[in-house]
N, C-alpha and C positions, 0 to 999 in steps of 0.2 A: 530212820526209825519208822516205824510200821505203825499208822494210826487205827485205836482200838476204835470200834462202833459201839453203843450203846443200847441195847434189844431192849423192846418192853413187850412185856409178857401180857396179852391181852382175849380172857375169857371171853368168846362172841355168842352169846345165847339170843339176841337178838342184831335186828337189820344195823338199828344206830349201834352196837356192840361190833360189827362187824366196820362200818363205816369209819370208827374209829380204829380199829385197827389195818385199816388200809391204809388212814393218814398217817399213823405210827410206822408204816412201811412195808406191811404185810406182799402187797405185790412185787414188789422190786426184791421183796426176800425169796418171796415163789419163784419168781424169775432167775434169781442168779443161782438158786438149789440146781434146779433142772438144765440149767444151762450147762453145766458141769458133766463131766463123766460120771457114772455110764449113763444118764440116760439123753444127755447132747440134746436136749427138746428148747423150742423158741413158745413160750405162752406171752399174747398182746394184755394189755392192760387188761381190756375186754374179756377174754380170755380165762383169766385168772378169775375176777369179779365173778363172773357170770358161776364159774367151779363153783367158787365159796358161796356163791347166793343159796345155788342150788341146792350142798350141803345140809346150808341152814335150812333152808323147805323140807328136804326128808327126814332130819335131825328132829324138827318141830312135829310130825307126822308121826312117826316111830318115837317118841316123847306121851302125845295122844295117846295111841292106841294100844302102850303097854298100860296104860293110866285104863283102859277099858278092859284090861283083860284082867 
C-alpha cells in the first residue's frame, strides 16, 4: 500500500512566511519536482533557499514600485 503525504499550502509574503514553509517541506518538495523528468536537475538545500529568498526580494521590490506608480 502506497503511503499518502500530507502537503500544506503555505502563502510566503514574508522571510519568517517562507522559513516556515521550508520547515513544512518546501525544499525537499523543489528537490524531488526537478529531480524528475524532463528536467533531471539536482538543487542542494542552499540552492533552493537561496531561489526562494531571492524571489522574495524582487517580489517585495515589484510590490513597491507598482505601489509608486
Amino acid at each position: 500500500m502506497e503511503e499518502r503525504q500530507v502537503m500544506h499550502i503555505v502563502r510566503a509574503n514574508t522571510l519568517q512566511d517562507l522559513d516556515e514553509a521550508f520547515s513544512c517541506g518546501l525544499i525537499k518538495l523543489y528537490q524531488d519536482i526537478f529531480a524528475d523528468q524532463p528536467y533531471e536537475e539536482y538543487f542542494s538545500n542552499d540552492d533552493v533557499i537561496s531561489m526562494f529568498y531571492s524571489y522574495l526580494r524582487v517580489k517585495s521590490r515589484t510590490r513597491f514600485f507598482s505601489l509608486l506608480t
